[in-house]
C-alpha positions, 0 to 999 in steps of 0.5 A: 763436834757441835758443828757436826751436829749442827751441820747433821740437824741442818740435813735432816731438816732438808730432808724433811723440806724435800721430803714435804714438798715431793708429798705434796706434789704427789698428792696434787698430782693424784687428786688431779688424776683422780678428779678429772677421771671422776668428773668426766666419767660423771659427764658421759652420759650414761644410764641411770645406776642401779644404785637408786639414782632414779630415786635421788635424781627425782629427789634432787629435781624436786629440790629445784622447785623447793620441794620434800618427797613425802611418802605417797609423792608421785616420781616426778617428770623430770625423772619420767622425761630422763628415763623415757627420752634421756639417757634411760636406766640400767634396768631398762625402759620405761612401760611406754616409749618417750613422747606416748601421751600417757607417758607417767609414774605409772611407766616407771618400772620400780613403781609410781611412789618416790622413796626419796622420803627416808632421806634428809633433804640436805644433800639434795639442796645443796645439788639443787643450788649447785646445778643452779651455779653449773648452768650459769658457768657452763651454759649446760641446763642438764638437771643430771649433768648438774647433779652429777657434777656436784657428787664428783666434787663431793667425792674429790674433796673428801680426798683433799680434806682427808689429805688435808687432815693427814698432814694436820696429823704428822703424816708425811710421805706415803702414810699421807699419800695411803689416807689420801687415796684409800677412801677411794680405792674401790668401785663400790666407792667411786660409783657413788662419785658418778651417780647423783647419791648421797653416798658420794659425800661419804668420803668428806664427811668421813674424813672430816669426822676422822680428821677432827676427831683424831686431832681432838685425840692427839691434842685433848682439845678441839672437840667443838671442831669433832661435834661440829663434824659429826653434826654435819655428817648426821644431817647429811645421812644416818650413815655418814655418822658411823665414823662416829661410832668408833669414838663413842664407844671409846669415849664410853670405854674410858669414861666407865673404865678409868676407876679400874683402870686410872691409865685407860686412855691416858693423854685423852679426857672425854668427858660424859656430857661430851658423849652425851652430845655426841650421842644426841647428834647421831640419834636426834636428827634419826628421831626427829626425821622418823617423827617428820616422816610419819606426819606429812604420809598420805600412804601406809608402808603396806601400800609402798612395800606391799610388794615385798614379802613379810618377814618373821622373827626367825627370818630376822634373826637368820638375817641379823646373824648373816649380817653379823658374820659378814665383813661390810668392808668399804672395800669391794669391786662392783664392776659398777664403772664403765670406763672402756681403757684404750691404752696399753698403760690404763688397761694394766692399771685397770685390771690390777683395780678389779682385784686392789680391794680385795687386798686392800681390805685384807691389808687394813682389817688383818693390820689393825686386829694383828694390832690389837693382838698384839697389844693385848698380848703384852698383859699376858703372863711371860714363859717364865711365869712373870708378868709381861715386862716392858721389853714384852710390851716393845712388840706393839707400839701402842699399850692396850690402853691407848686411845688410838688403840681404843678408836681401833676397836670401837671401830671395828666393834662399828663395823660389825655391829651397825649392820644386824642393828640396822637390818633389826631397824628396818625390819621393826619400821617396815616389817620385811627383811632386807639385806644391808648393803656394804656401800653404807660403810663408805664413811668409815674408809677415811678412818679405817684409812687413818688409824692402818697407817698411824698405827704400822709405822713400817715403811715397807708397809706404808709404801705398799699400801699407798701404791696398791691404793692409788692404783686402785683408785685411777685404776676405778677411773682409767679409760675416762677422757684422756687418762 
């Protein structure tokens, strides 16, 4: 009998073996497809993106000379040169033709002024010293090119740290395959891998914020690794934190609620100073940029912004509703990437990226309420009149006081409120009212990716979502060289 069992437990364990090394070399094979596909899209040369490329190539190319736009800075002539006599802009030419002698800002159709101000300076000098190593590899003096390049590694090792992540946290299979590849399963995503933008660390930085902070949940420790994580993210931009929203609230949550409620996040000890800490690294660098901004102006809002109709209280409070009831899902096909498939195999795979988004954001926001549903359900009173017993509770995997459960929906509870909170923000700051844009919530891919396939333990599930999701995402790519 013990030979049997010995002999069972050396199975299971070869199974596993095999099982981690074909995961591993499907999850190679993809970020191999994958990047490739993003770096030679990034390098073909076309247009400026609508997406403010113009403004985050200027603020990049100042980087080169050691400068910070400052609002009243004048775009610069490296934007003028590559708009008017390189590879243009989406939104047409330039007011005067390349080599006119009055060629300047002025002939920039969305005005003369750089708004690359509102933007921490961090990316755009690391873009600026990686250009510096690009040209010495490969000879290529291409200020875009350069830039370009950067954001797609950016974007390519945010899926690897997110891939990483996953196994630290016992996925394996096609749970770790769907974390791998959902922070980029939609062209919304994978334009900003293309493009000289900030946005395209969003995956990384997300990734990172999730990977640590989930740990840190799992383990009840390592929270110096989460702090370190979401100092990064909230120097890169205000929102590559988001991620972190999800933990403050939970951490908030268990912190208020634990003398009610003693099992409230059971396993996991958040302390108030570490949200205190937390809190400081998202809001600080917020502050202090604010304050860092409004010293080294030479121009008010009204002059930068006074082509843009003031708004009222009622139009913001008609603005903020819109926001709240619209889902800002990372998941959204934009049509943005010009990859021209000419294979049979990468049209298919195409076509099926266009609608993937859409049932991926269905599959991951519709799971994780269902959860919740399901998990506050358990507390309900039984149809016998009792409270729910145990065998009520086996509907859900995870008790309504669950940490994970909680960074579920202080994730959510982030996702729906950061938009009417920002659009109050810039409303307050410029006194117009502008709509936010869903590509802000890039960052929360990577742990809306984590907590949909820690949580539904399906393998049917599992496996649907990480084939849809790697689909998608070469699919977003397909056409670009020989993919």
């Amino acid at each position: 009998m013990a030979d049997v069992r010995v002999e069972a437990s050396h199975r299971r364990t070869t199974r596993r073996r095999v099982d981690d090394v074909v995961t591993i070399i499907v999850g190679a094979l993809f970020v191999v497809l994958f990047g490739a596909g993003l770096f030679a899209i990034s390098q073909d040369g076309h247009p400026l993106s609508i997406v403010d490329e113009h403004i985050h190539f200027d603020t990049a190319a100042k980087a080169t000379h050691g400068e910070i736009p400052y609002r009243g800075s004048l775009l610069g002539p490296e934007l003028i040169d590559e708009w008017a006599c390189g590879v243009g802009h989406e939104a047409g030419a330039t007011s005067l033709p390349c080599g006119d002698s009055n060629l300047s800002a002025d002939s920039i159709p969305s005005g003369r002024y750089s708004t690359g101000y509102i933007h921490y300076p961090t990316f755009f000098f690391a873009a600026a010293g990686f250009q510096g190593l690009w040209e010495a590899v490969t000879a290529d003096s291409s200020l875009l090119n350069g830039f370009r390049a950067f954001s797609a590694l950016l974007m390519t090792l945010g899926v690897i740290v997110a891939g990483a992540f996953a196994w630290l946290l016992g996925l394996r299979g096609a749970r770790l395959i769907s974390v791998s590849a959902l922070p980029v399963a939609s062209s919304m995503m994978v334009v900003t891998g293309i493009a000289v933008n900030p946005t395209s660390a969003s995956v990384l930085t997300g990734a990172l914020v999730a990977g640590t902070g989930l740990l840190w949940l799992k383990r009840d420790r390592g929270f110096v690794w989460f702090a370190l994580a979401v100092a990064v993210s909230s120097a890169v931009a205000v929102t590559s934190s988001l991620p972190a929203g999800g933990f403050l609230i939970a951490m908030l949550v268990v912190l208020a609620g634990r003398r009610r409620w003693p099992e409230l996040g059971s396993g996991w000890n958040p302390r108030w100073w570490q949200l205190g800490v937390i809190s400081a690294l998202v809001l600080v660098p917020v502050l202090a940029w604010g304050r860092i901004i409004s010293a080294r102006a030479t121009i008010g809002n009204d002059v930068l912004y006074g082509f843009i109709p003031p708004a009222g209280k009622r139009d913001i409070i008609a603005g903020a509703i819109q926001e709240l009831a619209t889902l800002h899902t990372p998941w959204r096909e934009t049509m943005g990437i010009r990859a021209d498939a000419d294979t049979f195999p990468s049209r298919v795979v195409q076509a099926f990226s266009f609608g993937g988004p859409t049932w991926i954001t269905a599959l991951v926001f519709g799971g994780l309420v269902v959860i919740i549903v399901l998990a506050i359900g358990s507390r309900s009173v039984s149809p016998s009149g009792e409270r729910a017993t145990e065998i009520d509770s086996a509907r859900t995997r995870e008790s309504w006081q669950s940490p994970l459960l909680l960074i579920v929906i202080g994730t959510l509870a982030t996702v729906v409120l950061y938009p009417p909170a920002l659009r109050l923000m810039n409303w307050l700051n410029f006194g117009f009212d502008h709509p936010i844009v869903e590509r802000y919530s890039s960052a929360l891919a990577p742990l809306l990716a984590f907590l949909i396939v820690m949580l539904v333990r399906n393998v049917v599930f599992s496996r649907s979502l990480a084939v849809i999701a790697v689909l998608v995402a070469l699919g977003t790519v397909a056409g670009a060289g020989s993919l």
